[in-house]
C-alpha positions as CSV (number, residue, x, y, z in Angstrom):
1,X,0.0,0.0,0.0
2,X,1.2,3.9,-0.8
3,X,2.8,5.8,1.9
4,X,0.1,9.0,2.6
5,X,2.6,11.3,0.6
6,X,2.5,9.2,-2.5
7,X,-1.2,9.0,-2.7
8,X,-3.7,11.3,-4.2
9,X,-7.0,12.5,-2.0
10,X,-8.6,10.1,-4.3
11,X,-6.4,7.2,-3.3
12,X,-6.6,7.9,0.4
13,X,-10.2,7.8,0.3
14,X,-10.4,4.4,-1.4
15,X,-8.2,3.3,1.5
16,X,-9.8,4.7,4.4
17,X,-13.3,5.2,3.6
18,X,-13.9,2.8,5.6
19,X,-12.5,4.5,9.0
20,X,-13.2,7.8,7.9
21,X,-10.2,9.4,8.3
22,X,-9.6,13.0,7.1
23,X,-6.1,13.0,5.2
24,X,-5.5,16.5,6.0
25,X,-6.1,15.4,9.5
26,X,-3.3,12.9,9.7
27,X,-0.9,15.2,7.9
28,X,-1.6,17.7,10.5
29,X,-0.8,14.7,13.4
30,X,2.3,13.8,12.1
31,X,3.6,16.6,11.2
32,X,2.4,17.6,15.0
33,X,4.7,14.8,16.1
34,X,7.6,15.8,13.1
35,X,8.0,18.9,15.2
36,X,8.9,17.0,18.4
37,X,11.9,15.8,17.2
38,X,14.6,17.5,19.7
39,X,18.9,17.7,19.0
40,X,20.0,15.4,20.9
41,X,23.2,18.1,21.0
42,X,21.4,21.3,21.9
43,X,18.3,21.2,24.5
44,X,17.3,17.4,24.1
45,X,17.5,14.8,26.8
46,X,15.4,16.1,29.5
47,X,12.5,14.7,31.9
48,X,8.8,15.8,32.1
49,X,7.4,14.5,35.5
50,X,3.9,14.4,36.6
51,X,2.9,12.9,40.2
52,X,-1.0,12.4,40.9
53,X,-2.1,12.5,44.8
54,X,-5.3,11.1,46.1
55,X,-6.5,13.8,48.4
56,X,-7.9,12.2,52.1
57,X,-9.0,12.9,55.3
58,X,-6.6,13.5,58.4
59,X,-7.9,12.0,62.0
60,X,-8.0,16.2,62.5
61,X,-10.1,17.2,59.7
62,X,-12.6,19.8,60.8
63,X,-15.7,18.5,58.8
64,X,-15.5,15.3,61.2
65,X,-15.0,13.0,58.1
66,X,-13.5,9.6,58.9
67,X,-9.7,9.1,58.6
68,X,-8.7,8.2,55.5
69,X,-12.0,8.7,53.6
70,X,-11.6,10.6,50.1
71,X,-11.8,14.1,49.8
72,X,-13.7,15.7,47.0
73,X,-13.8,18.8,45.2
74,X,-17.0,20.9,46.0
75,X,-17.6,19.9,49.8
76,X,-16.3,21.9,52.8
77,X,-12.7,22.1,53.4
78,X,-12.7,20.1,49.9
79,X,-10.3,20.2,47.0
80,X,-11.7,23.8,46.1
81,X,-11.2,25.3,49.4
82,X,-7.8,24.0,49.1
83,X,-6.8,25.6,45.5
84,X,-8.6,28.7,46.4
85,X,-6.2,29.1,49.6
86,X,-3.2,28.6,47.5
87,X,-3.8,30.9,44.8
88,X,-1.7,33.7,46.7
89,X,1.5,31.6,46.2
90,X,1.1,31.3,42.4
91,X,0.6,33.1,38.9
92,X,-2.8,35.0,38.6
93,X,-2.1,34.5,34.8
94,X,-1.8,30.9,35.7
95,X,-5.1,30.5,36.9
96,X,-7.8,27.4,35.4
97,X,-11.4,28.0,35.6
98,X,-14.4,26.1,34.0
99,X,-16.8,28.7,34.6
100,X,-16.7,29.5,38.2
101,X,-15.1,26.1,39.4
102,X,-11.1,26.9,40.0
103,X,-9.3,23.8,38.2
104,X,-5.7,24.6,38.3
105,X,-2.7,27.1,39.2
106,X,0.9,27.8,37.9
107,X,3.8,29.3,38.3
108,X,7.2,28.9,37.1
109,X,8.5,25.1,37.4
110,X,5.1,24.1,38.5
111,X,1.5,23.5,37.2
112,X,-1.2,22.2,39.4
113,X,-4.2,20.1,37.8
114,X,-7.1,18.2,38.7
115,X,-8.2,14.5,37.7
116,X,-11.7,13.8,37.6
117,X,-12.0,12.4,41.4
118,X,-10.1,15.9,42.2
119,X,-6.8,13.8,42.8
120,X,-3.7,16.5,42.9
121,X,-1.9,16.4,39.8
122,X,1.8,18.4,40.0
123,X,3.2,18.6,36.7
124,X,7.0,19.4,37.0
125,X,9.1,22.0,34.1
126,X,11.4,19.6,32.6
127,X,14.5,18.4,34.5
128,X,17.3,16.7,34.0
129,X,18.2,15.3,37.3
130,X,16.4,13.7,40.0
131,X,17.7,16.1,42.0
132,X,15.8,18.7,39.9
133,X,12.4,16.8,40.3
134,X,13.4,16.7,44.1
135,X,13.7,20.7,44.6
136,X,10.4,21.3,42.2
137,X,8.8,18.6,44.7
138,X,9.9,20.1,48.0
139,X,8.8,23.7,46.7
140,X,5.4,22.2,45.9
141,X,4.6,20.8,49.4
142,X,6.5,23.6,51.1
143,X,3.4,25.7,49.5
144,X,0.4,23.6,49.8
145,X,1.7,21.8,53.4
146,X,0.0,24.3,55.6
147,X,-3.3,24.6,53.8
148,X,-3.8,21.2,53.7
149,X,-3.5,21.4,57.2
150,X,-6.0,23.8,57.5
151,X,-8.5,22.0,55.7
152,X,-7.9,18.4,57.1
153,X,-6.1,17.1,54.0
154,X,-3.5,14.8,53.0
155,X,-2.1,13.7,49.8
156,X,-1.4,10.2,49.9
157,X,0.5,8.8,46.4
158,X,-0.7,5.2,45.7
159,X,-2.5,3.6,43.1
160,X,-5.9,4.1,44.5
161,X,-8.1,5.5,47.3
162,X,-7.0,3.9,50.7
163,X,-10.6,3.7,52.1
164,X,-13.3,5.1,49.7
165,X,-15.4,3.4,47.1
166,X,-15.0,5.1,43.4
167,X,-19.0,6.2,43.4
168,X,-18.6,7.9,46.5
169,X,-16.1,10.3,44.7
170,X,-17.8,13.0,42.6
171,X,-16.3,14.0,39.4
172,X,-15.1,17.3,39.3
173,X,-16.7,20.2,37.3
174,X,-15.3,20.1,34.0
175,X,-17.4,18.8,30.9
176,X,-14.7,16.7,29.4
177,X,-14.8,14.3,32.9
178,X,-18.4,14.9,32.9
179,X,-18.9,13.5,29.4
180,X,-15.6,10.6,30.2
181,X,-17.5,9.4,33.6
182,X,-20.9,9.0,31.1
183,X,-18.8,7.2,28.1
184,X,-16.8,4.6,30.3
185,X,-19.9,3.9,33.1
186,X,-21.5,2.5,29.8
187,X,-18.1,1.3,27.3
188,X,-15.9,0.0,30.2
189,X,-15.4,-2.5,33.2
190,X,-13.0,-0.2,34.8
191,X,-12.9,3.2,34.0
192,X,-14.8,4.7,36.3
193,X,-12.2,3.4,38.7
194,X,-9.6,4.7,37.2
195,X,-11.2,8.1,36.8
196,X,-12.3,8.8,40.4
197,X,-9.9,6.8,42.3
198,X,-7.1,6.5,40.9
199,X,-3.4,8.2,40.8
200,X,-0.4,7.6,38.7
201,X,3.4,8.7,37.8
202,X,3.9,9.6,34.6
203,X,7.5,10.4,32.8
204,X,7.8,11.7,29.4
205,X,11.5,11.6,27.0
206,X,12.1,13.4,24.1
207,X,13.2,11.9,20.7
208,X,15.5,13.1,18.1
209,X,14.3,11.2,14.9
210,X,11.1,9.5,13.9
211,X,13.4,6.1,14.0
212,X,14.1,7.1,17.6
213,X,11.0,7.8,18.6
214,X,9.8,4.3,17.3
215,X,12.6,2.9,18.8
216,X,11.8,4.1,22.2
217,X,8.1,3.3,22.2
218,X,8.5,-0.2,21.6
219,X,11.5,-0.5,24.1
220,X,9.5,1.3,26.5
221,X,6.3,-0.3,25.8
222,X,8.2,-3.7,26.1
223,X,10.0,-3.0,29.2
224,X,6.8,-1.3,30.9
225,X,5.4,-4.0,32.5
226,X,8.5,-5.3,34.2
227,X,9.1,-1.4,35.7
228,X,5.1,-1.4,36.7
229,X,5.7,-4.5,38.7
230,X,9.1,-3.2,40.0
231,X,7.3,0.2,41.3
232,X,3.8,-1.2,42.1
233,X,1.8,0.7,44.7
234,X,-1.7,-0.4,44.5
235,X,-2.2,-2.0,48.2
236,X,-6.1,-1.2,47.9
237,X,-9.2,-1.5,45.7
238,X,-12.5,-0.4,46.6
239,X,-11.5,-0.2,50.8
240,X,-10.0,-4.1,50.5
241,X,-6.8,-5.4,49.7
242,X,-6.2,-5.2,45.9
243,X,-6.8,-8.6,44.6
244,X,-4.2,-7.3,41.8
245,X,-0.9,-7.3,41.3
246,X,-0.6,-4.6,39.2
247,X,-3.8,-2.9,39.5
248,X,-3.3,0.2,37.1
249,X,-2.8,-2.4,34.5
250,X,-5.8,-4.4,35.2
251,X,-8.1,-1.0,34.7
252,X,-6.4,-0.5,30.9
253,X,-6.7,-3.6,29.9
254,X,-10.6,-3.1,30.0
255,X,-10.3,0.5,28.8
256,X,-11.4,-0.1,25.1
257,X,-9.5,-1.5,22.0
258,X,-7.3,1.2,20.4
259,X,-7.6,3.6,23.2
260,X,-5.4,1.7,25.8
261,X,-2.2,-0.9,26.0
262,X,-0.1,-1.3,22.9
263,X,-0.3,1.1,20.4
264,X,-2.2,-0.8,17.7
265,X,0.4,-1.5,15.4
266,X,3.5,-0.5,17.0
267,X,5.6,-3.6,16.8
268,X,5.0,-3.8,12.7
269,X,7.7,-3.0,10.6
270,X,6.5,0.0,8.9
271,X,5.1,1.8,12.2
272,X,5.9,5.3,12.0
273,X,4.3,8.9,12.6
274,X,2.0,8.3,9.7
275,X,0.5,5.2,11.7
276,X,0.6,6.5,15.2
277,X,-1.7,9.4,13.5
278,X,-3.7,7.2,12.1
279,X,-3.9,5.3,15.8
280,X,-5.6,8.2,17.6
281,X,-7.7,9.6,13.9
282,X,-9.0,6.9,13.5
283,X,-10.9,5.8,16.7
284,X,-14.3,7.4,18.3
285,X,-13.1,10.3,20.0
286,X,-14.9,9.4,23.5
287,X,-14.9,13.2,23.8
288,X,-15.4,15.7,21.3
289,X,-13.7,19.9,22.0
290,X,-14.4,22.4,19.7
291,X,-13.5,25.0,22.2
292,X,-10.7,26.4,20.3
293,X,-12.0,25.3,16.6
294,X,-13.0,28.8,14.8
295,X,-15.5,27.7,12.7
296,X,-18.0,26.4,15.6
297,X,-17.6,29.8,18.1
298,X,-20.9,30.1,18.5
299,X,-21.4,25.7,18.9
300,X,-23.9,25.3,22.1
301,X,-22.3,22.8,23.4
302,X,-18.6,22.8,22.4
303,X,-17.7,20.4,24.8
304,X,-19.7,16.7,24.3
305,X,-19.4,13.0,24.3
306,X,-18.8,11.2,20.9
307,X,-19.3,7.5,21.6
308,X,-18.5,6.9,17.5
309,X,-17.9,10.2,16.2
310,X,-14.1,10.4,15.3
311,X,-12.0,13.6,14.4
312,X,-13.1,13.3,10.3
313,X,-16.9,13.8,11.9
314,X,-16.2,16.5,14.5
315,X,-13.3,19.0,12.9
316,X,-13.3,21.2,9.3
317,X,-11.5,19.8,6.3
318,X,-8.6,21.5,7.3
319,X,-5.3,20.9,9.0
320,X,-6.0,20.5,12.5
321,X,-4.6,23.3,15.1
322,X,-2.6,22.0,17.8
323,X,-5.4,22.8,20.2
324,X,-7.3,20.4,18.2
325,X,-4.3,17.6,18.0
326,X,-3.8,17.6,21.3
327,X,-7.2,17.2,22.5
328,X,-7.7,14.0,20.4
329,X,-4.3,12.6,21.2
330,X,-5.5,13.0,25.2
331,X,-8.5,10.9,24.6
332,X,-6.2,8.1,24.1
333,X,-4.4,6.4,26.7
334,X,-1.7,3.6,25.8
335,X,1.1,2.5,27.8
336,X,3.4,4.5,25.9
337,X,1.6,7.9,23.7
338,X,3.3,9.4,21.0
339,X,2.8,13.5,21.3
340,X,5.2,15.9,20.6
341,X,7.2,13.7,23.1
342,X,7.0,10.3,24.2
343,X,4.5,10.0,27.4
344,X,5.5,6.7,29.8
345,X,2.3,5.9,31.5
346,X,3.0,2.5,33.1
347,X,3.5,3.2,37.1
348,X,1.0,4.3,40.2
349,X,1.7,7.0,42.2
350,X,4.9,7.1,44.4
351,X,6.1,8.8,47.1
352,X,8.7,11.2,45.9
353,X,12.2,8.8,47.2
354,X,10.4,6.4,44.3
355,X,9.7,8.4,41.9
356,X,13.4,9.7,42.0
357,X,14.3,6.3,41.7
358,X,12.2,5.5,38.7
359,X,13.3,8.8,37.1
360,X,16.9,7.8,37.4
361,X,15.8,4.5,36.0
362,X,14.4,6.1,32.8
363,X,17.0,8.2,32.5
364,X,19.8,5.7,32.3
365,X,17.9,2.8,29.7
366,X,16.5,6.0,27.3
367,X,19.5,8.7,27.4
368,X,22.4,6.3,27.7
369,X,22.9,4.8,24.3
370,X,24.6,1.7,25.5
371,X,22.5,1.2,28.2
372,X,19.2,1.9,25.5
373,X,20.9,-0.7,22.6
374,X,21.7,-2.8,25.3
375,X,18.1,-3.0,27.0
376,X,16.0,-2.7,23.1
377,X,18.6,-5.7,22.3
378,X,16.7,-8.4,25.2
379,X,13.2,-7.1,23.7
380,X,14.4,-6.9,20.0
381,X,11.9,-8.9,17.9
382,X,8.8,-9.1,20.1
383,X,5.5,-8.9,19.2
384,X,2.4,-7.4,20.9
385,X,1.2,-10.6,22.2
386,X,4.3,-10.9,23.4
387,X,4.2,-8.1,25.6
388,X,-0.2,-8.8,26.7
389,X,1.6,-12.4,28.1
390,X,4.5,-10.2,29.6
391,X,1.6,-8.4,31.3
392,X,-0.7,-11.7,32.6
393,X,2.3,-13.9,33.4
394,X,3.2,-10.4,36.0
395,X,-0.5,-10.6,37.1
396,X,-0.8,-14.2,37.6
397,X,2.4,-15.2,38.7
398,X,4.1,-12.3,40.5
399,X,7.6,-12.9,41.4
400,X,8.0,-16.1,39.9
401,X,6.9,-14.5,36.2
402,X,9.4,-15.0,33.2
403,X,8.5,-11.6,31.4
404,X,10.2,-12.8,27.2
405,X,11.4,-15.6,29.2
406,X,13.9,-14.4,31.5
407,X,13.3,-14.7,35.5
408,X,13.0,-10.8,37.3
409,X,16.4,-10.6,39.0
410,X,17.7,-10.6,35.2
411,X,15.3,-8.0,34.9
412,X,16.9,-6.0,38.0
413,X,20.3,-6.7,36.8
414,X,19.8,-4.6,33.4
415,X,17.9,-2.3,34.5
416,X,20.0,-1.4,37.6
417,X,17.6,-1.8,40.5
418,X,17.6,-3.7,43.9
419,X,15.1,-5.4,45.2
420,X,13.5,-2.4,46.9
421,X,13.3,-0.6,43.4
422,X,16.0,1.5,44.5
423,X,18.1,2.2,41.3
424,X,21.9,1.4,42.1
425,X,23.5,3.1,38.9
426,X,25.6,0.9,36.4
């Protein structure tokens, strides 16, 4: 079949009627993630971090609530309360709002978010240290320590909600979670889970060729499951004992086809930026924003769910705007997402020693070239059902799992850890 720059409108649409997808659209997406590609000489090689907290009660809290117990946005002495209180100590300019509802703050270094279950999300500037992440993090609790102390909160980073069941947790006010908590309570096992009560540690790496960037994703995607089990911190589900090993993985794996695990395709010999466009065009967009698309500014409801509409049904014939791009890349969430960077998205939330840890391990097997040929060399050749039995044999068989047939301490060994998950350095 043609390569999308040999082919004529004509061509394309014999191809892809069938999907739907706009080939203006899919330019636009890969050329979105052409423009990613960093020298590796100049300001390439750096970290972005982001480290989700599940907001709970303290045995102090002022509203009475039990220890423990979830805290959500809109109550008293609730997530709200607390942002509002910490505006002072961050960029008016940097302010979020949905309408009335604060949603996020920034200021230099640091951006503060919400998930849908009002978990804390602290998204870092890049770094290129743990040390770096480590300052950024101290200055971030240094700030919100002493409100959360007024409001009878604490940030707890694990995989999910210590105490509180997922429909006890409201969804924040923002459309997009309003119109995700809808889609997945009807196209999904698990997503409501992983909306309300879930938190996670994500690490994105830069790339410096589209070769690289394939490179990585399959190395990364490969390796993921091994690091997930290395750093897993899911003790609870639903106010029990997880019955899961690696719990995070359990919820993705029920997600959808397309929209979660391997990136459909990846492992093929011919996967590129044209196909991981195609990946996210291609699929219903579960959400569709037209917030920032000119042509509907007077659209009464700009923000709404699209169960099968994809991006060919919602946006112009037109190259997308990066507005546009990154809203439909978001509404896909596969172990490893291409954007303008490459997103890791394997690992609960840690406490900030681990996440150190982790970064350093990332660091080492993607930024080290003999370290990275010598790590893709163990996973060269593997397929995606290679890596979905990678993933059960973890589940099912915890430390006594052969992830591509190798025990874990070989595992440890390459990757530089103990058995802790502290990373030793090669």
């Amino acid at each position: 079949m043609s390569t999308l720059k040999d082919m004529s409108i004509q061509e394309f649409d014999y191809w892809h009627q069938d999907r739907h997808v706009n080939p203006r659209h899919l330019e636009s997406v890969a050329a979105f993630h052409r423009a990613g590609i960093k020298d590796a000489a100049g300001h390439g090689g750096g970290l972005g971090v982001e480290i989700e907290h599940l907001p709970v009660r303290t045995a102090d809290n002022p509203v009475s609530a039990p220890e423990g117990t979830a805290v959500t946005y809109a109550e008293a002495h609730g997530i709200r309360s607390v942002l509002e209180d910490l505006r002072e100590l961050y960029d008016p300019a940097e302010e979020v709002y949905e309408e009335d509802a604060l949603l996020g703050l920034g200021k230099e270094g640091i951006r503060i978010s919400l998930e849908p279950g009002g978990q804390i999300e602290c998204s870092f500037s890049v770094v290129h240290s743990a040390g770096g992440l480590e300052r950024l993090y101290a200055d971030f609790r240094q700030n919100i320590g002493p409100v959360l102390r007024r409001h009878g909160v604490q940030l707890v980073t694990q995989g999910y909600q210590p105490h509180s069941l997922s429909e006890d947790i409201d969804v924040i006010p923002r459309k997009r979670y309003r119109c995700m908590d809808a889609y997945f309570g009807r196209m999904s096992g698990f997503g409501r889970n992983m909306m309300r009560a879930s938190a996670s540690v994500q690490i994105s790496i830069d790339y410096f060729s589209e070769e690289d960037a394939v490179a990585k994703m399959r190395t990364g995607t490969a390796l993921g499951p091994v690091l997930a089990y290395f750093f897993r911190n899911s003790p609870y589900f639903e106010g029990q004992a997880s019955p899961y090993r690696l719990l995070r993985q359990h919820f993705w794996t029920r997600i959808g086809n397309n929209r979660a695990g391997v990136a459909p395709g990846l492992f093929d010999g011919n996967f590129g930026f044209e196909q991981a466009a195609y990946n996210v065009l291609a699929s219903p967009l579960m959400v569709a924003d037209v917030t920032h698309t000119p042509e509907y500014a007077q659209e009464s409801d700009p923000v709404r769910i699209a169960a099968f509409d994809n991006a060919a049904d919602v946006y112009p014939d037109r190259a997308l705007n990066d507005y546009e791009i990154s809203h439909i890349i978001s509404t896909h969430f596969n172990d490893v997402r291409l954007k303008n960077f490459i997103e890791l998205r394997h690992w609960d939330s840690l406490p900030i020693g681990r996440a150190a840890q982790l970064l350093r391990c990332v660091a080492h097997v993607f930024y080290d070239r003999e370290a990275f040929t010598e790590a893709s060399s163990y996973v060269s050749g593997i397929r995606e059902v290679d890596v979905e039995e990678c993933k059960l044999g973890l589940q099912v068989y915890g430390d006594a799992a052969l992830p591509y047939g190798r025990p874990l301490d070989f595992w440890r060994r390459l990757l530089g850890l103990d058995w802790d998950g502290t990373y030793r350095g090669r």
